[in-house]
C-alpha positions as CSV (number, residue, x, y, z in Angstrom):
1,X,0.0,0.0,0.0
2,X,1.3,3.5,-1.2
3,X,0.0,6.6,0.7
4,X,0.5,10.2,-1.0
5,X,-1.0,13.5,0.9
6,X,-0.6,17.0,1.0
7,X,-2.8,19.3,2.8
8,X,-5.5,19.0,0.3
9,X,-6.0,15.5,-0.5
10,X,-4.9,12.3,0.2
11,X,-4.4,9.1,-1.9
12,X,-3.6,5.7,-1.1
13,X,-2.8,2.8,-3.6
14,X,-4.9,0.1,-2.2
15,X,-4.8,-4.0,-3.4
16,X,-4.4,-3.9,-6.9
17,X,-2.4,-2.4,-9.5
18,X,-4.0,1.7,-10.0
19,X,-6.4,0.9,-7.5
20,X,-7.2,3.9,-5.2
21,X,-9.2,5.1,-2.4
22,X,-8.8,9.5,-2.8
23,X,-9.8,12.0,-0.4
24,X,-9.8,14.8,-1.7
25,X,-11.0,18.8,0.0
26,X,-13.8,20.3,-2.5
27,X,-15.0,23.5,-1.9
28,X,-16.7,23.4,1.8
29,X,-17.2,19.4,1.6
30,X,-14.9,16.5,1.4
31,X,-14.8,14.1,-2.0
32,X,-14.5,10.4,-1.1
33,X,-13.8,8.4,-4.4
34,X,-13.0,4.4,-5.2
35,X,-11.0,3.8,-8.7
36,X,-10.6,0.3,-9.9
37,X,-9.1,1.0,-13.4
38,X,-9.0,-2.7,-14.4
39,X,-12.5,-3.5,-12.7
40,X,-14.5,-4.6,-16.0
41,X,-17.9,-3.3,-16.2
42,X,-20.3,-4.6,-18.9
43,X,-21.9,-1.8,-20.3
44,X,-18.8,1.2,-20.5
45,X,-15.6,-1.7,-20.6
46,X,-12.9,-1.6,-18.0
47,X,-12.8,1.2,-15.2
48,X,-15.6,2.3,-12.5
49,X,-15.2,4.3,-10.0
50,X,-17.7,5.5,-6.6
51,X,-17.7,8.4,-4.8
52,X,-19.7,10.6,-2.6
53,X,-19.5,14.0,-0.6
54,X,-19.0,14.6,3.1
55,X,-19.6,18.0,5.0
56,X,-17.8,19.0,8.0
57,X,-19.2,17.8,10.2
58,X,-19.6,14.3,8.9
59,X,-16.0,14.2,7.9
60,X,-14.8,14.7,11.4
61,X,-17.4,11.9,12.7
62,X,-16.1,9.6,9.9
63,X,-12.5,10.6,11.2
64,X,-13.4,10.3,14.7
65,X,-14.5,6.8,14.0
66,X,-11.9,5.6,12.0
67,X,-9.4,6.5,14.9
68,X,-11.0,4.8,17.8
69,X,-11.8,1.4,15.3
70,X,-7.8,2.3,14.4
71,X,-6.9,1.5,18.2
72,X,-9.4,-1.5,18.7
73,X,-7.7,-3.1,15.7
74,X,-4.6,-2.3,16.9
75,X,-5.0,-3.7,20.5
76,X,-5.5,-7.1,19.2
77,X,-2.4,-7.0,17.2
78,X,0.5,-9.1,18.5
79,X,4.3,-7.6,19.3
């Protein structure tokens, strides 16, 4: 996994090869997008991609979340 960020988006390079999970600051809201490049897709060929927009305050609850299931996962984690 490859993670790139600068302080208006982030992108990381999830399972397979282009795939990518972007974050990305737009306007007042934040841009959550999916690209699978090599996903096939009957009706356009090869690529889709998913995404959806988060205001404020549901970006810092999704964040908030994240980092306390972050630490739960982490607990069980051996040495």
């Amino acid at each position: 996994m490859t993670v790139k960020k600068d302080d208006k988006r982030i992108v990381i390079e999830t399972g397979f090869i282009g795939d990518e999970l972007i974050v990305a600051i737009s306007d007042e809201q934040l841009r959550i997008s999916i690209a699978e490049p090599w996903a096939g897709d009957t009706e356009t060929g090869f690529g889709q991609s998913a995404g959806t927009y988060l205001s404020p305050e549901e970006a810092i609850d999704l964040g908030s979340w994240l980092m306390a299931a972050g630490k739960v996962i982490g607990k069980g984690r051996s040495s």
